[in-house]
N, CA and C of each residue as an Amber inpcrd file, in Angstrom:
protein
   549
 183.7950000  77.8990000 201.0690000 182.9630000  78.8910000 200.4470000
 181.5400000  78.7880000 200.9720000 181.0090000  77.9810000 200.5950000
 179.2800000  77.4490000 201.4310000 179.5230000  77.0330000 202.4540000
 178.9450000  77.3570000 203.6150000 178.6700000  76.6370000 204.7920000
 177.3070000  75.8050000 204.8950000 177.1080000  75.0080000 204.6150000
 176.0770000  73.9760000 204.9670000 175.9220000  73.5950000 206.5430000
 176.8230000  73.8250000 207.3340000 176.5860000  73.1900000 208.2960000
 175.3550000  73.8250000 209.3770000 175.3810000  73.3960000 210.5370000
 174.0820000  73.8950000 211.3830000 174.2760000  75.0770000 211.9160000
 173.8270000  76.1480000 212.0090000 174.3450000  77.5830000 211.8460000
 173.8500000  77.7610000 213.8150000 174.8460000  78.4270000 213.9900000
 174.1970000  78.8740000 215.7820000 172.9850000  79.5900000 215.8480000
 172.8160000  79.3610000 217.1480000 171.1300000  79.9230000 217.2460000
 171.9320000  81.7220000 218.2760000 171.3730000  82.5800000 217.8710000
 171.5590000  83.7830000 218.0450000 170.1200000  84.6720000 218.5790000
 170.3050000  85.3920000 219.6030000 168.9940000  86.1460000 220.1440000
 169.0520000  87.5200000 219.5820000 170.3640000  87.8750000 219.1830000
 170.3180000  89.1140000 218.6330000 170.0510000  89.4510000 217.1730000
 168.8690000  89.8210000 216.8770000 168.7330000  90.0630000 215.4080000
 169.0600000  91.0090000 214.4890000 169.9720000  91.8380000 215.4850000
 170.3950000  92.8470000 213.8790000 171.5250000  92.5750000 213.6550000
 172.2440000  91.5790000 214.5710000 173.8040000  91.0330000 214.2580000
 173.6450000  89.5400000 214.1720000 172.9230000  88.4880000 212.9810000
 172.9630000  87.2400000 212.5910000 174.6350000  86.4620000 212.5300000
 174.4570000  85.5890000 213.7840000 176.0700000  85.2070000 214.0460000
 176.3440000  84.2130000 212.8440000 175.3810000  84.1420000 211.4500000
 176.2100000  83.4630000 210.1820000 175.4440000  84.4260000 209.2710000
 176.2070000  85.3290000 208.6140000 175.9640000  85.6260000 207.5040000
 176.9650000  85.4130000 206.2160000 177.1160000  85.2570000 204.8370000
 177.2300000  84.9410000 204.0820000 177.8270000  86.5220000 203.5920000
 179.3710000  86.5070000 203.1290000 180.2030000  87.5790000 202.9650000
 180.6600000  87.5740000 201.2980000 180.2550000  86.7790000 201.2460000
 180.7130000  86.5230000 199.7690000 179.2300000  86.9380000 198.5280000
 179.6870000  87.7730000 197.1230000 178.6080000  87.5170000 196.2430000
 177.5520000  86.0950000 196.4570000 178.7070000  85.8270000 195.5540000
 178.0960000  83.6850000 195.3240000 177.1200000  83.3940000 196.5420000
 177.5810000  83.3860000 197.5520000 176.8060000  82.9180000 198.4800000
 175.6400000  83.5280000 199.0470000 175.5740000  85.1010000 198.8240000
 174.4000000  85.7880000 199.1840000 173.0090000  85.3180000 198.0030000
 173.8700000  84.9160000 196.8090000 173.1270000  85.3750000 195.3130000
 172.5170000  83.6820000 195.4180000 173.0970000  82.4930000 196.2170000
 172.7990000  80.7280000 195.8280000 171.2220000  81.1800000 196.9790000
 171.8800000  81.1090000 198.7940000 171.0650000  81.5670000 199.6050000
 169.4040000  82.4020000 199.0740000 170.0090000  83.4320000 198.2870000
 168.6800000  84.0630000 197.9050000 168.0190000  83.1390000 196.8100000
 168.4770000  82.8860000 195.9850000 167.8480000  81.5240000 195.0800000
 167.2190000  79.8870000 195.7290000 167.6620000  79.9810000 196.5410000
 167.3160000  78.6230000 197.1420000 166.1140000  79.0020000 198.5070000
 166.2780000  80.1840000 198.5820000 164.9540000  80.7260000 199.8170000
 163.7100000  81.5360000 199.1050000 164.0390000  82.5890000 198.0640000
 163.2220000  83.3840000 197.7210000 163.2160000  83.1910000 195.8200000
 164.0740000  82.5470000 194.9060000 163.8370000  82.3420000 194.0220000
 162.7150000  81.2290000 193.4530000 162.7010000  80.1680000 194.5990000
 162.4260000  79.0990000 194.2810000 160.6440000  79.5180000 193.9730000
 160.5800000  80.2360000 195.1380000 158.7450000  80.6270000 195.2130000
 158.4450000  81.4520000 194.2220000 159.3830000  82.2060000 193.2940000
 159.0790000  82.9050000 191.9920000 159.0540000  82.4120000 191.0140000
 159.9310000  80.9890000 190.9200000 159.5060000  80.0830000 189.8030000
 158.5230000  79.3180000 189.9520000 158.1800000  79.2440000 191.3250000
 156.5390000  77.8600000 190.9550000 155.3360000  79.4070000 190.9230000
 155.8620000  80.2830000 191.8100000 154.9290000  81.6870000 190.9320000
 154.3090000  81.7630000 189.2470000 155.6000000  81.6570000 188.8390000
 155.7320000  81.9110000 187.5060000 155.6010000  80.6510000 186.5520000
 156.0450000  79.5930000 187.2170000 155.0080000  78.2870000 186.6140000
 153.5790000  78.4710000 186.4410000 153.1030000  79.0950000 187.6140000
 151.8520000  78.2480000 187.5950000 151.0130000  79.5140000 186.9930000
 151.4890000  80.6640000 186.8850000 151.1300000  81.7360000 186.1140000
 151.2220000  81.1530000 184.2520000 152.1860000  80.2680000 183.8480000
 152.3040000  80.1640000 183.0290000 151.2250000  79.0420000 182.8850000
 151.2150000  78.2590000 183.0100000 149.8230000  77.0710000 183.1620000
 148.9360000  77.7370000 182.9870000 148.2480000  78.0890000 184.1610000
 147.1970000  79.0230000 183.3350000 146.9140000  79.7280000 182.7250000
 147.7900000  80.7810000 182.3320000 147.7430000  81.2540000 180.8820000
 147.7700000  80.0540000 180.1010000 148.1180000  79.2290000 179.9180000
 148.1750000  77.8520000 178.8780000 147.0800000  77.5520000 178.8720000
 146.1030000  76.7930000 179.8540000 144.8810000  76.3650000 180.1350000
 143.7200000  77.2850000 179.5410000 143.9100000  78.8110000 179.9560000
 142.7580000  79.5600000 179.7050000 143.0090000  79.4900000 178.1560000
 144.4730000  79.7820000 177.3040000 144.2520000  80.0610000 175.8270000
 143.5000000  78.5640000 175.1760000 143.1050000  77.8400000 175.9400000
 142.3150000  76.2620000 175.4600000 141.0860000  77.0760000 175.7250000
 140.5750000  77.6570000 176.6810000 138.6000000  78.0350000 176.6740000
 138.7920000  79.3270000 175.7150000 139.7960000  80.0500000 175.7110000
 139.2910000  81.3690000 174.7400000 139.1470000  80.7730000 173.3730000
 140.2090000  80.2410000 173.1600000 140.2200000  79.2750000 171.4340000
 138.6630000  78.3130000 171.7680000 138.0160000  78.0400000 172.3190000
 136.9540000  77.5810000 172.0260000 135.7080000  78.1320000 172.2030000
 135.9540000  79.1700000 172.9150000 134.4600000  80.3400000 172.5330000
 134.8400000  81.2350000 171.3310000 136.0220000  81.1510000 171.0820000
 136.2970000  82.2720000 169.8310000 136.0330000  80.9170000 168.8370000
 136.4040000  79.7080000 168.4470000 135.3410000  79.2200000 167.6760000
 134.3570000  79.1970000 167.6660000 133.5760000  79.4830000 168.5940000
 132.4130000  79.1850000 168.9030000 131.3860000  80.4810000 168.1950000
 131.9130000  81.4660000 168.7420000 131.5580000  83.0290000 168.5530000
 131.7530000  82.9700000 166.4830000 132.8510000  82.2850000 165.8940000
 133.2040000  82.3940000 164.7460000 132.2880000  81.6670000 164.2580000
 132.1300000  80.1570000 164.6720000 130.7680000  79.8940000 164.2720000
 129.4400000  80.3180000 163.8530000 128.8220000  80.9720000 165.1650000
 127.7760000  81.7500000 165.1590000 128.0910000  82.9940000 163.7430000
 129.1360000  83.7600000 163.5780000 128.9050000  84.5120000 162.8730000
 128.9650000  83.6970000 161.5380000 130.1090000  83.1090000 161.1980000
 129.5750000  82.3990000 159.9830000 127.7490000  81.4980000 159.3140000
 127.5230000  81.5960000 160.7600000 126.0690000  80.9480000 160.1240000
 125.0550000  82.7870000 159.6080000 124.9700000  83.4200000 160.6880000
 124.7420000  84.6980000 160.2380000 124.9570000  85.2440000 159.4330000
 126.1720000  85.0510000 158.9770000 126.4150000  85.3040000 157.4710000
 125.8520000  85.0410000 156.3900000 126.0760000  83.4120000 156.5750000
 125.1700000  83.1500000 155.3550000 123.5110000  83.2780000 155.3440000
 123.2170000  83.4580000 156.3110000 121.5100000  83.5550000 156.6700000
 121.5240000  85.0500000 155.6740000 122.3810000  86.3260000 156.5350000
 122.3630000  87.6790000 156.0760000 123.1560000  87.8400000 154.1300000
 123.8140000  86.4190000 153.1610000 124.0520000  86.6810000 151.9510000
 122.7880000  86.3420000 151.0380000 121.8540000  85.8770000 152.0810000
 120.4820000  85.1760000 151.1140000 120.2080000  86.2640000 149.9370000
 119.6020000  86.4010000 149.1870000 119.4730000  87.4570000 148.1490000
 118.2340000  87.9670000 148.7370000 117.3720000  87.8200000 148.9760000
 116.1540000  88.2550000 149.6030000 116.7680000  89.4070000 150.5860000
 117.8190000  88.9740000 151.6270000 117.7930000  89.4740000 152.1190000
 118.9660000  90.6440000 151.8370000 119.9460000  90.6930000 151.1630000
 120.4310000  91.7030000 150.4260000 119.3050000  92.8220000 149.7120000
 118.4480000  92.1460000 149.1010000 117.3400000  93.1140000 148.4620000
 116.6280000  94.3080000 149.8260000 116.4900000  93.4150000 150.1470000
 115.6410000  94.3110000 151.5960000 116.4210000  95.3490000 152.2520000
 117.9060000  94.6260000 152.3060000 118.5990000  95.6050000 152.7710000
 118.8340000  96.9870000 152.2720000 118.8260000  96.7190000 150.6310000
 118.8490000  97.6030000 150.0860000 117.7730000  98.4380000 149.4590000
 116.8150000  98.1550000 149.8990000 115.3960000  98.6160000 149.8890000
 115.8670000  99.4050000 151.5390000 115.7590000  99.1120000 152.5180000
 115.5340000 100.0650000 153.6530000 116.5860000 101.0110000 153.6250000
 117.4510000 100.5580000 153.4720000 118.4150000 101.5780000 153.2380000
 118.1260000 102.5280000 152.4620000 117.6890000 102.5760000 151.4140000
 116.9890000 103.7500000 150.3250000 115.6150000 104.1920000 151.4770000
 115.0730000 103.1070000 152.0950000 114.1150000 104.5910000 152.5510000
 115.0430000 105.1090000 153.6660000 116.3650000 105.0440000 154.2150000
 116.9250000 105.5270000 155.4100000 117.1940000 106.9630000 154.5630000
 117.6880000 106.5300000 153.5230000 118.1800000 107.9170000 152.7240000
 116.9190000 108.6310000 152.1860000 115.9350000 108.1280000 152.0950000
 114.2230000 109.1170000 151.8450000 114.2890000 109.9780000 153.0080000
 114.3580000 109.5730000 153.9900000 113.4620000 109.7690000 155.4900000
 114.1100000 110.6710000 155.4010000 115.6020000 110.7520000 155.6180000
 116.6080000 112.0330000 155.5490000 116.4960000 112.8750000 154.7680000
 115.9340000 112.7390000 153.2340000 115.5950000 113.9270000 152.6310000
 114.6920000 114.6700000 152.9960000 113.3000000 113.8740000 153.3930000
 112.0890000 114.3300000 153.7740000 112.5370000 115.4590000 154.5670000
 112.6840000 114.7200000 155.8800000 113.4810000 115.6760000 156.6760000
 113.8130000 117.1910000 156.6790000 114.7740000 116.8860000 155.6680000
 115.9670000 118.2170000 155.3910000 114.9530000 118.8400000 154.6020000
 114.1050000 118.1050000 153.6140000 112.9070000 119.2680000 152.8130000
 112.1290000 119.7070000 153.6030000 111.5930000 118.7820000 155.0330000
 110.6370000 119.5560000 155.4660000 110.9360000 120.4290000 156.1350000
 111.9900000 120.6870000 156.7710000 112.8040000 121.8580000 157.0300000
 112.0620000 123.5710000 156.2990000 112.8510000 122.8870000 155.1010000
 112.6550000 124.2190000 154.1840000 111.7990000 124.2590000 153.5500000
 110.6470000 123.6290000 153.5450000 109.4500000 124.0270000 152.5380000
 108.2810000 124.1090000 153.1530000 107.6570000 125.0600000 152.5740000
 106.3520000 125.5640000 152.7710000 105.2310000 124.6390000 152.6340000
 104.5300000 124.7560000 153.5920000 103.4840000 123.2850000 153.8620000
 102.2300000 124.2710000 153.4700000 101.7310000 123.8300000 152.1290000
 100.5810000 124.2810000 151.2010000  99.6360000 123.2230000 151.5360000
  99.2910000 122.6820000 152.1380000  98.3510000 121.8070000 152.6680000
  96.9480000 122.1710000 152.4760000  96.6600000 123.5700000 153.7230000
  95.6790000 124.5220000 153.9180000  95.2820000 124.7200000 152.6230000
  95.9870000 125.3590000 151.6700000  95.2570000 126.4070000 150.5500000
  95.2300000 124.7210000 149.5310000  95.3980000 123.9590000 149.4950000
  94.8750000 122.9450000 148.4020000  93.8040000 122.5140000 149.2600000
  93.8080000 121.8440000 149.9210000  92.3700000 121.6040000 150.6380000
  91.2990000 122.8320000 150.3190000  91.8950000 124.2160000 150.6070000
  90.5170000 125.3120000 150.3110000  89.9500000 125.2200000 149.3300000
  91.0730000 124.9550000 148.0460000  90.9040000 124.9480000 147.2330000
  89.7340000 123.6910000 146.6400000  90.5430000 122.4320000 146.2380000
  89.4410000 121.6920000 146.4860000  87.8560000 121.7180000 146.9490000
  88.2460000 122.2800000 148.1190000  86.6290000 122.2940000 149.2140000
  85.5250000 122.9420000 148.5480000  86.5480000 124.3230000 148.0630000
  85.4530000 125.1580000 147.0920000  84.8760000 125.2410000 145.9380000
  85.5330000 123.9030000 145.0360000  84.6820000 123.4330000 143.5560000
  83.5090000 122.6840000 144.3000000  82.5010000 123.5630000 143.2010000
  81.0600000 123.1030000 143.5310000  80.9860000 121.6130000 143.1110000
  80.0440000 121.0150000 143.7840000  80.0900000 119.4050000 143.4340000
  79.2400000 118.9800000 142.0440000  78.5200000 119.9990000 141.3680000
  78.0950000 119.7940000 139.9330000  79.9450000 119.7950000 139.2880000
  80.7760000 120.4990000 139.4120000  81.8930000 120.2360000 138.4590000
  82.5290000 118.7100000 138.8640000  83.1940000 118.5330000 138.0940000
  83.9190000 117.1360000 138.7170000  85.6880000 117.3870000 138.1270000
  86.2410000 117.3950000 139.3150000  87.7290000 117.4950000 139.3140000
  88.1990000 116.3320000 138.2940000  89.1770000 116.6490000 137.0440000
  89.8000000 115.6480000 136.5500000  91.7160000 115.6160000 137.2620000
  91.8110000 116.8690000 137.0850000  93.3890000 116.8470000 137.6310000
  93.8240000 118.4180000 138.0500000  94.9290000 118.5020000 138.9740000
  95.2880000 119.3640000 139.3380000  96.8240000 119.5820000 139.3940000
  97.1250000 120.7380000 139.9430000  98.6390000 121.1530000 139.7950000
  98.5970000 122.4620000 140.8690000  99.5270000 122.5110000 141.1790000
 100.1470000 123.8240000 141.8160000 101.4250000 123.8160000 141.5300000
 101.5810000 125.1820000 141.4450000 103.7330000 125.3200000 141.4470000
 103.7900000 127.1080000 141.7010000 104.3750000 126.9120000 143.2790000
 105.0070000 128.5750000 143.6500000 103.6940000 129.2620000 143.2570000
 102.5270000 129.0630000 143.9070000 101.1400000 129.9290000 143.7850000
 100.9740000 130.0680000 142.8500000 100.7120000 128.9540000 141.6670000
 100.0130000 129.3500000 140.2040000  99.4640000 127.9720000 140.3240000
  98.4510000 127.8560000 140.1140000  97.0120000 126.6420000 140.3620000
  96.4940000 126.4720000 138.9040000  96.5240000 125.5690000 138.6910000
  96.0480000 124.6610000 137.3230000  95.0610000 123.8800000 137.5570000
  93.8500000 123.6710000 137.0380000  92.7430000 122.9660000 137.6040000
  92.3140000 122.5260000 136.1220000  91.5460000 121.0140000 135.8440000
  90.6720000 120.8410000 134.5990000  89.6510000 120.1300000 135.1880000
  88.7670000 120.6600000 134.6200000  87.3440000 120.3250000 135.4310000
  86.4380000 120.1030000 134.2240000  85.4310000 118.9870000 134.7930000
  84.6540000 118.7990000 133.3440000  82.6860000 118.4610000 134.3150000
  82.2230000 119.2550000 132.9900000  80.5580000 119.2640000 133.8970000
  79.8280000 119.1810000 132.8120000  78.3670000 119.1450000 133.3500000
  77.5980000 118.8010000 132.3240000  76.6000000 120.0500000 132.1080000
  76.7270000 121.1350000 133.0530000  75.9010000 122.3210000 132.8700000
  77.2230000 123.5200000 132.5580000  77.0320000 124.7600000 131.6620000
  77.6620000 125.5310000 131.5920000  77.2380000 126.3620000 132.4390000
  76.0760000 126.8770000 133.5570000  75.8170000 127.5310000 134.3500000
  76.7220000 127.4010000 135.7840000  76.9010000 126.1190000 135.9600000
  76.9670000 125.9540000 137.2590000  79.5090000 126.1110000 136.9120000
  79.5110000 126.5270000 135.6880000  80.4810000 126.7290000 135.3020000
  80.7850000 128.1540000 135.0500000  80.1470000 128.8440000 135.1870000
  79.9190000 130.3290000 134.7670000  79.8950000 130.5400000 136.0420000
  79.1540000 130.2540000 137.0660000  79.1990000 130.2610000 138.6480000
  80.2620000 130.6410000 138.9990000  81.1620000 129.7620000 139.0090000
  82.5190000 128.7710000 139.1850000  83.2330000 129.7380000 139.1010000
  83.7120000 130.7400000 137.8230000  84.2400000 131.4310000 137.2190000
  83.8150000 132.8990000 137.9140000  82.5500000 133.0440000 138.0610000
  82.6000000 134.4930000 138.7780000  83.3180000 134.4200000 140.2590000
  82.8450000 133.3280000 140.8850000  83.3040000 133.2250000 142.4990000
  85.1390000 133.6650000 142.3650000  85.6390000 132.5780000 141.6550000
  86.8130000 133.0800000 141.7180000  87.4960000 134.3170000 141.1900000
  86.9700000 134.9810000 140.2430000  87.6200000 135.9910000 139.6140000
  86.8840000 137.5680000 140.6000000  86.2010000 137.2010000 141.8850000
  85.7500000 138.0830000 142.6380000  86.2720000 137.9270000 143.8910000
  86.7600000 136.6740000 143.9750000  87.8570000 136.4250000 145.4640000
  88.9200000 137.7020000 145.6990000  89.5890000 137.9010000 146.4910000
  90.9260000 138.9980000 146.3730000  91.8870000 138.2560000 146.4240000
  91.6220000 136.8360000 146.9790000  92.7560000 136.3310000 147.6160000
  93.1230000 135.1020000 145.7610000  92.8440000 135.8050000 144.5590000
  92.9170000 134.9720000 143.1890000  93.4700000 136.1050000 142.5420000
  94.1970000 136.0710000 141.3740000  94.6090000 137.0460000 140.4770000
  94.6610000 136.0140000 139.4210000  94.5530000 137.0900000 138.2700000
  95.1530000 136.8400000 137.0690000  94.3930000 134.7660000 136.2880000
  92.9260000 135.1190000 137.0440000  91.7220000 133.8870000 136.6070000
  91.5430000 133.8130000 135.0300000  91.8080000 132.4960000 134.6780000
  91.8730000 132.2310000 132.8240000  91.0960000 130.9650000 133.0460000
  90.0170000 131.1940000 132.5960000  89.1810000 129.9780000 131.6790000
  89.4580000 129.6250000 130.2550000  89.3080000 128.2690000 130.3280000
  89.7140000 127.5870000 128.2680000  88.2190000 126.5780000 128.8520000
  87.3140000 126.8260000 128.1740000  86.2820000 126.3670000 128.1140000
  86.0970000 125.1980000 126.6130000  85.8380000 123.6230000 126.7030000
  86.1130000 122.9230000 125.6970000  84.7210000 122.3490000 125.1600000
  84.1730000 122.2380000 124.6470000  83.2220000 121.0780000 124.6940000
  82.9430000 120.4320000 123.8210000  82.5450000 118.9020000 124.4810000
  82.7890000 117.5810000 123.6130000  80.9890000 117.3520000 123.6180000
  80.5810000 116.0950000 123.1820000  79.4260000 115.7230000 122.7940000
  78.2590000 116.0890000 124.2320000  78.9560000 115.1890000 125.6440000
  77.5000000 115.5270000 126.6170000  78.2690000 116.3350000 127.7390000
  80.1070000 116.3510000 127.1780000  80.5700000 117.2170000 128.6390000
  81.2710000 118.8530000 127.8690000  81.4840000 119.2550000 129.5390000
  82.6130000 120.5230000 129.0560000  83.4830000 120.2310000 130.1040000
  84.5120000 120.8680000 129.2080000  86.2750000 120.5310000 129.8010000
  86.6700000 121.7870000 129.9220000  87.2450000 121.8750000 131.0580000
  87.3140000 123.9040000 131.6420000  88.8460000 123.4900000 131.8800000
  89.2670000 124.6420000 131.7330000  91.0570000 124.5950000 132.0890000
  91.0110000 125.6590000 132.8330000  91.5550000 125.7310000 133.9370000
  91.2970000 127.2100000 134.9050000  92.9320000 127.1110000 135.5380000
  93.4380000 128.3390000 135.1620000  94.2170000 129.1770000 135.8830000
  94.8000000 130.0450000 136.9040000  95.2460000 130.3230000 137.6180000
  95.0700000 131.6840000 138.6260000  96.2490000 131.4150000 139.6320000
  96.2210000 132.3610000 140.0960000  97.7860000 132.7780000 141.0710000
  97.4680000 133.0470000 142.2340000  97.5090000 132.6210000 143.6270000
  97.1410000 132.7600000 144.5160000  97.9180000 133.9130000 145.3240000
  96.7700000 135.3210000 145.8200000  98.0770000 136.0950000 145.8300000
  98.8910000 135.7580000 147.5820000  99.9500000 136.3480000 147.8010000
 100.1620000 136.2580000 149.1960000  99.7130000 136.9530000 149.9800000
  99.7120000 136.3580000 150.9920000  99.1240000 137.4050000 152.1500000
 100.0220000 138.6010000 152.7970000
């Protein structure tokens, strides 16, 4: 069945004067010439896969490490608080945003406003809402309050001007009204 022995030497190569006619013997031949180099292939493929899963298992501890210390640095309560402090202004910023989008920047007409109380009155508090202006103002002359009161109720750009005039022992307390009209 096997020939082991010393096979003739032949010049012609597409007719090999020993070939092997049998399964068995084509299938040992190919195992003993071309199998052998697929198992130390596949050894040594397997080794190192063996070897490398030793450095990944020790940077992946390593890496697990690091995050476990981060962790606990990031459960401090301080730093939970903060987190949850910026986070609320992440969700401000975004409202701002989306409001400033849609709302009307009254900036201009409160500044005018302001600019134009004479400096004998003295501003206590103010208001606006959708062009209706609330002002309380308190002075120590009723002239320079009577002033006050004509300027605005002669503006065009004022409607619908209401004085509540109060007075206490050395002041007066003015409540002023009015609707700013649109342009």
């Amino acid at each position: 069945m096997f020939k082991f022995g010393k096979q003739p030497q032949s010049i012609d190569f597409l007719q090999p004067s020993y070939s092997p006619t049998d399964v068995w013997s084509t299938a040992y031949i190919w195992l003993t010439n071309v199998g052998k180099y697929l198992l130390i292939g596949v050894e040594v493929l397997v080794l190192g896969v063996f070897f490398s899963r030793f450095i990944l298992d020790r940077q992946n501890n390593d890496l697990t490490e690091e995050v476990n210390a981060k962790v606990t640095l990031l459960s401090n309560e301080s730093w939970q608080k903060n987190a949850a402090v910026y986070e609320n202004y992440q969700y401000l910023l975004s409202d701002i945003k989306m409001v400033k989008e849609k709302q009307v920047i009254n900036s201009v007409k409160v500044s005018e406003l302001i600019s134009g109380i004479p400096s004998s009155l003295h501003l206590t508090s103010f208001g606006y809402s959708v062009n209706r202006i609330s002002l309380r103002l308190t002075s120590n002359s009723l002239n320079s309050i009577k002033d006050y009161e004509a300027s605005l109720k002669n503006n065009p750009n004022y409607s619908n001007v209401a004085f509540s005039i109060d007075k206490n022992k050395d002041e007066i307390n003015v409540s002023v009204t009015f609707v700013i009209v649109n342009e």
